[in-house]
C-alpha positions in Angstrom: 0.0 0.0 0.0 1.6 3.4 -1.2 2.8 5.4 1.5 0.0 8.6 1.7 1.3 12.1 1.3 4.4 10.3 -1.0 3.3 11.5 -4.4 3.5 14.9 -4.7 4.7 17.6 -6.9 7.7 19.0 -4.5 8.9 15.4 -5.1 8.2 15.3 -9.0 9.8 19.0 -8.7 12.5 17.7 -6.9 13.4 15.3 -8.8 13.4 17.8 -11.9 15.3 20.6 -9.9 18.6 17.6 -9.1 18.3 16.6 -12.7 18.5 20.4 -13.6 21.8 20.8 -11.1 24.1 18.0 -11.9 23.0 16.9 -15.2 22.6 20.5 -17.4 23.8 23.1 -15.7 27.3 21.8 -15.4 27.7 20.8 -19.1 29.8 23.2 -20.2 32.3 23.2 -17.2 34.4 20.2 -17.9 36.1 20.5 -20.6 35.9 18.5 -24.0 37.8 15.0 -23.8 39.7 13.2 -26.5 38.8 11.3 -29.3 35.0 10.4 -28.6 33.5 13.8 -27.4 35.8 16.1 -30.5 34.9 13.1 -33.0 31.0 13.6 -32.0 31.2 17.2 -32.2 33.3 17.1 -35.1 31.4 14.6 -37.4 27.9 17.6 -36.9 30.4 20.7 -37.4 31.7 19.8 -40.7 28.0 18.8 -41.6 27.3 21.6 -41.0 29.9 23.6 -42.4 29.7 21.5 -45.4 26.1 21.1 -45.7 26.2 17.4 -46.4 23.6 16.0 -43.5 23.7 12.1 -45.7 27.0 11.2 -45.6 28.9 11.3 -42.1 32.8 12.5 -42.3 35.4 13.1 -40.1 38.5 15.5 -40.9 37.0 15.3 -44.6 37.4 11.6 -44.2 34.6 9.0 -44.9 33.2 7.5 -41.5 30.9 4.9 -41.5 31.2 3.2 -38.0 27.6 5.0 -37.1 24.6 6.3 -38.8 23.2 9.6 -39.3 20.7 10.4 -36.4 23.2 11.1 -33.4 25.2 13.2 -35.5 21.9 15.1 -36.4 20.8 15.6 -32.5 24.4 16.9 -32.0 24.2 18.9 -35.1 20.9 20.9 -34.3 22.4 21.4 -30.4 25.4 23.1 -32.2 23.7 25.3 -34.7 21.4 26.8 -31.4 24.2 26.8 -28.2 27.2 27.2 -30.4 30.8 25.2 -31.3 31.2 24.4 -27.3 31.3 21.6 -25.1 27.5 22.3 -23.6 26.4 22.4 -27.0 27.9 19.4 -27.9 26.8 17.2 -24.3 23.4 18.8 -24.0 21.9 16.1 -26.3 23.0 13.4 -24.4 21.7 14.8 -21.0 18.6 15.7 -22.8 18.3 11.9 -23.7 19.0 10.6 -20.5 16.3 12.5 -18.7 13.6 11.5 -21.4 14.7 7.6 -20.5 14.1 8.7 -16.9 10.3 9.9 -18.0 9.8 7.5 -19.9 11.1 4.5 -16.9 8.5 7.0 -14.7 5.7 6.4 -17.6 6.3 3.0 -17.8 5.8 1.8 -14.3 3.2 4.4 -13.8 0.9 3.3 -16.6 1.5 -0.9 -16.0 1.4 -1.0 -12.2 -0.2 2.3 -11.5 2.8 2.9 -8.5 3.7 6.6 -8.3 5.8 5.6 -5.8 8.0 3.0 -7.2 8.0 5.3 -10.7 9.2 7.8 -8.7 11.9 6.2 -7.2 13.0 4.2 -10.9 13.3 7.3 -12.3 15.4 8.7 -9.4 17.5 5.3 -9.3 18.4 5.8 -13.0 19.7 9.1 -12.8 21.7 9.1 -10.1 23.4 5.5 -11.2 27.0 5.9 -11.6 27.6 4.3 -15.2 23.9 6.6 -16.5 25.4 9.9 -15.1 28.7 9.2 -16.7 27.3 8.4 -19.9 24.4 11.1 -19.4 27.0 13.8 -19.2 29.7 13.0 -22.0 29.3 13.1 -25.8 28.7 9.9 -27.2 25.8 8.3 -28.4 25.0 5.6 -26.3 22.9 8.0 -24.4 20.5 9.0 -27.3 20.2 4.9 -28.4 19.1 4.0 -24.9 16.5 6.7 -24.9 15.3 4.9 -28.3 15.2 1.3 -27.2 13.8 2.3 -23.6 11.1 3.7 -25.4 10.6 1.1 -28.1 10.3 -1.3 -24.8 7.6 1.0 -23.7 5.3 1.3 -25.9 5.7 -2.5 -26.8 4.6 -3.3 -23.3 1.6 -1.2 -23.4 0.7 -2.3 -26.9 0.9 -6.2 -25.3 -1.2 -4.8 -22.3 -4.3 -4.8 -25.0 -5.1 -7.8 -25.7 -7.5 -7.0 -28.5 -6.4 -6.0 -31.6 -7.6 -2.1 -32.0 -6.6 1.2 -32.7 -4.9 1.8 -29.7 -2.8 -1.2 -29.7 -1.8 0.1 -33.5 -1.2 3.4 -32.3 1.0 2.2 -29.8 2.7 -0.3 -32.2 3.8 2.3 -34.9 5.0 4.2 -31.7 6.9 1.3 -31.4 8.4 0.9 -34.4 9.1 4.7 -35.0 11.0 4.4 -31.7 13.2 1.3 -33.3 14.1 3.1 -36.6 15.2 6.3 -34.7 17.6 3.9 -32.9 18.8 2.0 -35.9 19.5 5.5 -37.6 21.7 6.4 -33.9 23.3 3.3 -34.0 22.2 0.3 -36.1 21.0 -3.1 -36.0 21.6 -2.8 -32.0 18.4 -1.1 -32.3 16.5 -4.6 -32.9 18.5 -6.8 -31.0 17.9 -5.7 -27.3 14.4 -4.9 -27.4 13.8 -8.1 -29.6 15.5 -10.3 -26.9 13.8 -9.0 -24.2 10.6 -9.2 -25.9 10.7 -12.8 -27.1 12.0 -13.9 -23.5 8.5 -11.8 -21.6 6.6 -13.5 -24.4 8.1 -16.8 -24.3 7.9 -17.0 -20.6 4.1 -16.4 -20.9 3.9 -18.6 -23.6 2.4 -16.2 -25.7 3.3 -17.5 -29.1 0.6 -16.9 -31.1 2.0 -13.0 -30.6 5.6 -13.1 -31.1 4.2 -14.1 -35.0 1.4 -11.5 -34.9 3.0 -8.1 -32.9 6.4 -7.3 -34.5 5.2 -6.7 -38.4 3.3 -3.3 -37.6 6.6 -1.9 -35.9 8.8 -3.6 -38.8 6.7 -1.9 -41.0 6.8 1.4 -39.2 10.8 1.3 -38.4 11.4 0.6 -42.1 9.6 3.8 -43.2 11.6 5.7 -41.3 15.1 4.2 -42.1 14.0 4.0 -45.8 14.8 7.8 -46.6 18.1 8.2 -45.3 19.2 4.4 -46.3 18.7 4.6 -49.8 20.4 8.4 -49.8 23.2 7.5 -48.2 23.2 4.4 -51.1 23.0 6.6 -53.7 25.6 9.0 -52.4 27.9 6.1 -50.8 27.3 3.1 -52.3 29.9 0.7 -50.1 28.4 2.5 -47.0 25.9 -0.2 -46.4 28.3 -3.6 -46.8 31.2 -1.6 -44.7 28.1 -1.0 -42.0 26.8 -4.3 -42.2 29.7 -6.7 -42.2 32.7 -4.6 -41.0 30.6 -2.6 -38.1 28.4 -5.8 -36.9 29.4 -9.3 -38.5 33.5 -8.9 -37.5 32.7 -7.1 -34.4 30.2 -9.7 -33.0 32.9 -12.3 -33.8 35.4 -10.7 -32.8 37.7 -10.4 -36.1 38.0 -7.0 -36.1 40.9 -6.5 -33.7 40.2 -3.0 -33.2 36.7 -3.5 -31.7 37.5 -4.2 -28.4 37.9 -7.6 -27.8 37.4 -8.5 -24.1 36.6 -11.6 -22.1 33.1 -13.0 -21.5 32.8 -11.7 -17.6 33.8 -7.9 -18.4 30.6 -6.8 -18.4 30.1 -8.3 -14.3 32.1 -5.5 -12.8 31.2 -2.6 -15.0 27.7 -3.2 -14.0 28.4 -3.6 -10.7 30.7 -0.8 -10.4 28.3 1.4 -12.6 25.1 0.5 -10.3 26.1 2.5 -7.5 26.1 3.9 -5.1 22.8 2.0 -5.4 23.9 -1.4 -5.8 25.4 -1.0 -2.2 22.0 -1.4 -0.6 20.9 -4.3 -2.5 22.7 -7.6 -0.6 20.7 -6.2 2.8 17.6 -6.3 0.3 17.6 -9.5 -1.2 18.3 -10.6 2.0 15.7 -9.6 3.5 13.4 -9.9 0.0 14.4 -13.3 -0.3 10.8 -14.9 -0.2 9.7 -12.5 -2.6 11.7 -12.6 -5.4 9.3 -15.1 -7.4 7.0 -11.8 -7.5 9.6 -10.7 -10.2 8.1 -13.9 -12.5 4.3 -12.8 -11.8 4.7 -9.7 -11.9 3.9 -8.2 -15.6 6.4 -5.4 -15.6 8.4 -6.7 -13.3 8.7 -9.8 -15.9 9.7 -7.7 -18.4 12.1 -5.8 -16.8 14.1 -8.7 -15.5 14.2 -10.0 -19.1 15.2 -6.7 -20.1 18.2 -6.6 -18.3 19.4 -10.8 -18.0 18.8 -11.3 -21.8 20.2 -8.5 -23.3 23.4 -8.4 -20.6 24.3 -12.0 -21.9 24.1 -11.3 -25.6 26.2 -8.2 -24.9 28.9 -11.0 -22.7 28.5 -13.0 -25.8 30.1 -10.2 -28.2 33.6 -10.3 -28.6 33.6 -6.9 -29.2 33.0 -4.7 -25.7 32.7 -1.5 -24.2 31.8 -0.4 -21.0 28.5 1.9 -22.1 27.3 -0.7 -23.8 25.4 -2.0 -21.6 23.9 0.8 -20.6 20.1 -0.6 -22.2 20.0 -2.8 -19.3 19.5 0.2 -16.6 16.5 1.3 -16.7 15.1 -2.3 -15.9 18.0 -2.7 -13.5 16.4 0.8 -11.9 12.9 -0.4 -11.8 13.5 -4.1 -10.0 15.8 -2.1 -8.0 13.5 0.8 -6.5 10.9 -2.3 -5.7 13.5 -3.9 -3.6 14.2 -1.2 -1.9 11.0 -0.4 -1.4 10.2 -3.7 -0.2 13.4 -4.0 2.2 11.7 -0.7 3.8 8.4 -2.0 4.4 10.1 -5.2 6.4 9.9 -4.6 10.1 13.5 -5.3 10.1 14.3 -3.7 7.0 14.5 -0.2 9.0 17.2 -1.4 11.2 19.2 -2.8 8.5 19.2 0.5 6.5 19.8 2.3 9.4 23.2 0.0 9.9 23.8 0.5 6.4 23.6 4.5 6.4 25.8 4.8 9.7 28.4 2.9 8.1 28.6 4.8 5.0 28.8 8.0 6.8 31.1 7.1 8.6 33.6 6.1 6.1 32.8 9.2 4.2 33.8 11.4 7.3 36.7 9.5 7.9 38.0 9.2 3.8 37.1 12.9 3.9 39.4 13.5 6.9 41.7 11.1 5.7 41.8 13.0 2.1 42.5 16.3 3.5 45.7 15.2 5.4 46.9 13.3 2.4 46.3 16.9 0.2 48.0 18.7 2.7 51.4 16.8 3.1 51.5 16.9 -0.3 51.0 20.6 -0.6 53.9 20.3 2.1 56.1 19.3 -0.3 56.2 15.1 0.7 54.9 13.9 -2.8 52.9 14.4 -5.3 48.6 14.6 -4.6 45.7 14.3 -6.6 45.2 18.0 -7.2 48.0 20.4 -8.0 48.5 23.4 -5.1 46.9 26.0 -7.4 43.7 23.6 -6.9 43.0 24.2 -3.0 39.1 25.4 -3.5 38.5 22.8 -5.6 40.0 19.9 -3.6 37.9 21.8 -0.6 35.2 21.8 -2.8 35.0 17.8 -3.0 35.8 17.2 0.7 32.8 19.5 1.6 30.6 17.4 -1.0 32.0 14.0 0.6 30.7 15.4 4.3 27.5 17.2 2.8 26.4 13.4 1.1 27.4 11.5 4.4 24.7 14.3 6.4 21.9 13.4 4.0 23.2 9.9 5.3 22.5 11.1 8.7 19.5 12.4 8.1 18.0 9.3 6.6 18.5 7.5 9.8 16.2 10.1 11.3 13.5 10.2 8.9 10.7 9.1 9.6 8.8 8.1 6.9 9.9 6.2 4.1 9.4 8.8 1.5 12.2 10.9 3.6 14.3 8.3 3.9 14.3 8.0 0.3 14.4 11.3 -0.8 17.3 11.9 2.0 18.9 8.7 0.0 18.8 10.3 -3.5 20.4 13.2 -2.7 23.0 11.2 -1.4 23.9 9.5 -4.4 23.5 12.9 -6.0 25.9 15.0 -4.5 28.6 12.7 -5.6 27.8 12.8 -9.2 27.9 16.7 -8.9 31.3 16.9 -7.4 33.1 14.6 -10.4 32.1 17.5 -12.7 32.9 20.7 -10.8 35.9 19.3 -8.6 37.4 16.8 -10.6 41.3 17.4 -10.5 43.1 19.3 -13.3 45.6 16.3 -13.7 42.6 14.2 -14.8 42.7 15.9 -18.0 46.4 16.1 -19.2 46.8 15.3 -22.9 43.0 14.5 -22.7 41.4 18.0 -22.7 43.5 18.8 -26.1 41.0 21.3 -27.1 42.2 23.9 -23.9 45.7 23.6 -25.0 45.1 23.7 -28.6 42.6 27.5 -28.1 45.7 29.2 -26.5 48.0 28.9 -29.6 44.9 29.9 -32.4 46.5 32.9 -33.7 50.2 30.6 -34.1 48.8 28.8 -36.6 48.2 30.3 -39.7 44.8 29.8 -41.3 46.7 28.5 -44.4 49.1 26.5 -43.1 49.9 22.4 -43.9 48.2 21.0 -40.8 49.7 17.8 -40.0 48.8 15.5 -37.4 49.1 12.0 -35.3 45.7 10.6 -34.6 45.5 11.0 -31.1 45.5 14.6 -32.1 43.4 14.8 -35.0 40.2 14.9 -33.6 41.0 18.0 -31.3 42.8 19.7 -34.2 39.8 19.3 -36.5 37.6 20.9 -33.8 39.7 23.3 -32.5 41.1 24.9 -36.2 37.8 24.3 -37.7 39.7 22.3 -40.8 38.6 19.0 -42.2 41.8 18.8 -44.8 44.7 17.6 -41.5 47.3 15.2 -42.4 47.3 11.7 -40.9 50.9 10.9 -39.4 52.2 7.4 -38.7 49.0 5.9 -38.6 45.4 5.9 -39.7 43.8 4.0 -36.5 40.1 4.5 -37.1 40.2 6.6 -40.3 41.3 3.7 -42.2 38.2 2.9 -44.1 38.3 6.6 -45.2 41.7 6.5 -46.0 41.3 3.7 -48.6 39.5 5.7 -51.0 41.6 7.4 -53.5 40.6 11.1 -52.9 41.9 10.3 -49.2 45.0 8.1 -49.7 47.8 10.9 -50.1 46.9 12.0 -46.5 48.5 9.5 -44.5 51.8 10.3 -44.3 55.4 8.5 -43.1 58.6 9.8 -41.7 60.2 10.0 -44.7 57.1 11.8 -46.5 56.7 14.0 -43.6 60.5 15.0 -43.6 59.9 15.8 -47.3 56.7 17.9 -46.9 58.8 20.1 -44.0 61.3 20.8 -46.4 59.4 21.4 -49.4 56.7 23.6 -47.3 57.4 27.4 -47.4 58.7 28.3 -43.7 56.1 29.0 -41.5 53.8 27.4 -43.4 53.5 23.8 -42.3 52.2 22.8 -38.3 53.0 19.3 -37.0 51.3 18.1 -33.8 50.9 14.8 -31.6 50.6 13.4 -28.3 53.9 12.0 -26.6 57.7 13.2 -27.4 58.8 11.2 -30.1 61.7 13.9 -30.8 64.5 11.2 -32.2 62.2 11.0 -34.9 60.9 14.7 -35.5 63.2 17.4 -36.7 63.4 20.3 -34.5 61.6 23.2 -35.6 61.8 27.4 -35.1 58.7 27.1 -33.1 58.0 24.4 -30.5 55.2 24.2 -28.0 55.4 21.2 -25.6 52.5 21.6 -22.6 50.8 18.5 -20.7 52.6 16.1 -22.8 51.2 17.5 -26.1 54.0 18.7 -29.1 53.1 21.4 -31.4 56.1 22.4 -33.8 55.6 25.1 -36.9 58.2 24.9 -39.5 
């Protein structure tokens, strides 16, 4: 029985108001990280600057690794907040708290819980792997907004059980939702809500609609890829086998040595590590949930959510190919079994105590780590080694000890709430606070030779707007940004331009040492920039003008 008074809109506000804080307003603070967040600003700004919006490019290179709508979303961010890292990230925290509404929607509409919405929404944003993700410019975020909400309206399309308008309405819903996420990132878009699907179904043994549901959406997601797939076949027509076999096939097999090959278990700690600070409270709760659990397998939504995370997860293990944000379509199930375990563990007459234990503990440590932190920052601001943030970088190591001691007095003051709809909300601002503090008080040392862009901005005017840019690829990406120049020259290596590089327009931009020491000498003086990451000087001649800052080499020659 829901708690009374819980629902109410200072908690739907409050919600809002934290996602506000410490998921838009700091966008713009951090600054932009090499490769992924310059290549997916990049990729929009030379759409935009060349006003091709079919084929994607990167430094004038062909890249096909992705399709079109991210770099769209990205695109139309840029064109209204500007060529800046809050343009850039604002479509991915945008996302992210549309995944939250729709987790809110979802639980709301099939087990009619404000509560437990409530508190699945909260759960998701404030998990450690969706903040991360929510808050840096890649794509996952905008493909997990798509599949959650393919899931969605699938679920309340199998909730009418008589073929009508509604059920179509919700099925083209469906569908559209699929496309858009086969356009962000491709045949992923199919795969996780498909699994997850057949397994609810299965379970129920429901065959007769795992034949009947899925042609409406098919029908609805292929009208919406149709456009852009056949111009982007007309424009490129290799795009399509490089995207299908290359980007998929070799991946999922693992014969593409550049996509990440990891063992089956990686995934085990990433989710773990990426559930918290959640995921600390959950032992105490199956514990004490234990004779529960089989509601997971009566439950409708809770059915599906289980087989939204389990089946998914293990197709992902299954992959050769891994990174850590791919798993990131298994959270918002993860947040709604989660928030009813919780919420469970709470109503136990023992589940008080336990929290309570729980809460103490944590607060502790935080008060002691925080105590311990400052006395390791200040013997090494006495000179005994090296700390994690540089002297000049006082208020903002201050900063992140006063957040550590603020989250462990929300800790505190869940112990003393006493309802649970305080203990909660006490709770969430808890896991917060932390999520905050990794944007505004991160260390500066964090970023060496990653922010590239900050480096690159101070020495603007030192390269001249006509000069031979030439570049190693762990450079590129910033360079492109930074110079606004789509013509750079690859050095050494072509990592992952290499598809672009095999066409012939492309291939005299991949240079060796011996081409580069020709170009420097052939190259008017002043003329020609070379830049990388690392000091490789045995190799590179010594030039009139050299800049060497937080291990980055620009030399003009």
């Amino acid at each position: 029985m829901e708690e009374p008074g819980f629902v109410s809109q200072k908690m739907i506000w409050g919600i809002i108001i934290v996602f506000l804080l410490i998921y838009i307003a700091p966008l713009g603070v951090r600054p932009m990280l090499t490769p992924d967040e310059f290549r997916y600003g990049e990729i929009p700004r030379e759409m935009i600057a060349s006003g091709d919006w079919i084929v994607p490019k990167l430094n004038g290179f062909r890249y096909f690794e992705k399709p079109i709508f991210g770099y769209w979303l990205n695109a139309v961010s840029i064109l209204i907040f500007g060529e800046n890292a809050f343009g850039v990230r604002l479509p991915v925290a945008i996302c992210t708290g549309l995944t939250a509404w729709l987790i809110w929607f979802m639980v709301r509409q099939i087990r009619h819980d404000e509560q437990l919405a409530l508190l699945s929404a909260a759960v998701f944003l404030t998990s450690g792997l969706v903040f991360g993700v929510g808050t840096f410019a890649v794509l996952d975020a905008q493909v997990n907004l798509f599949i959650t909400a393919s899931m969605v309206f699938f679920l309340k399309a199998s909730e009418i059980r008589k073929f009508n308008t509604p059920q179509i309405l919700w099925l083209i819903l469906f569908g559209i939702s699929c496309g858009l996420a086969f356009l962000t990132k491709g045949f992923l878009s199919f795969v996780v809500p498909g699994l997850a699907i057949f397994s609810y179904l299965a379970w129920q043994k429901r065959w007769r609609e795992i034949f009947i549901l899925p042609w409406i959406p098919l029908a609805a997601a292929i009208l919406v890829i149709l456009p852009w797939a056949i111009a982007v076949h007309l424009k490129e027509p290799d795009y399509w086998r490089y995207f299908i076999v290359v980007e998929h096939w070799e991946r999922f097999l693992g014969k593409n040595d550049s996509q990440h090959p990891e063992p089956f278990w990686f995934y085990i700690p990433i989710f773990l590590a990426g559930s918290l600070p959640w995921a600390l409270m959950l032992p105490a709760a199956f514990y004490l949930c234990r004779k529960k659990l089989v509601e997971i397998f009566r439950d409708r939504l809770f059915l599906f959510s289980f087989c939204s995370v389990v089946f998914p997860f293990l197709f992902f293990s299954a992959c050769s190919g891994k990174l850590g944000t791919y798993v990131l379509p298994c959270f918002p199930g993860w947040s709604i079994l989660t928030a009813w375990l919780l919420l469970e563990m709470l109503k136990n007459p023992n589940g008080e105590r336990y929290c309570n234990i729980h809460n103490r503990i944590l607060a502790a440590l935080l008060i002691v780590g925080a105590l311990g932190f400052v006395t390791f920052q200040l013997l090494a601001e006495s000179g005994f080694f090296r700390g994690v943030y540089d002297y000049s970088e006082k208020a903002i190591w201050l900063t992140a000890v006063a957040g550590g001691l603020i989250s462990a007095l929300f800790l505190v003051f869940s112990v003393n709430s006493k309802t649970i709809s305080q203990r909660l909300s006490w709770i969430f601002l808890f896991a917060a606070l932390p999520l905050a503090m990794s944007m505004l008080a991160a260390p500066g040392r964090f970023f060496e030779g990653k922010a590239q862009g900050v480096v690159l901005e101070k020495y603007t005017d030192a390269i001249p707007k006509d000069a031979i840019v030439v570049s190693h690829p762990n450079m590129v990406h910033a360079a492109c940004w930074v110079f606004k120049r789509n013509d750079i020259i690859l050095y050494g290596s072509s990592n992952e331009m290499r598809y672009g590089l095999e066409y012939p327009d492309s291939r005299h931009r991949l240079i060796n040492d011996t081409e580069l020491h020709k170009l420097i000498k052939n190259t008017p003086e002043g003329k020609l920039v070379f830049m990388m990451r690392g000091d490789f000087r045995e190799r590179i001649p010594a030039a009139p003008y050299e800049i060497y800052k937080h291990n980055l080499m620009i030399a003009r020659y």
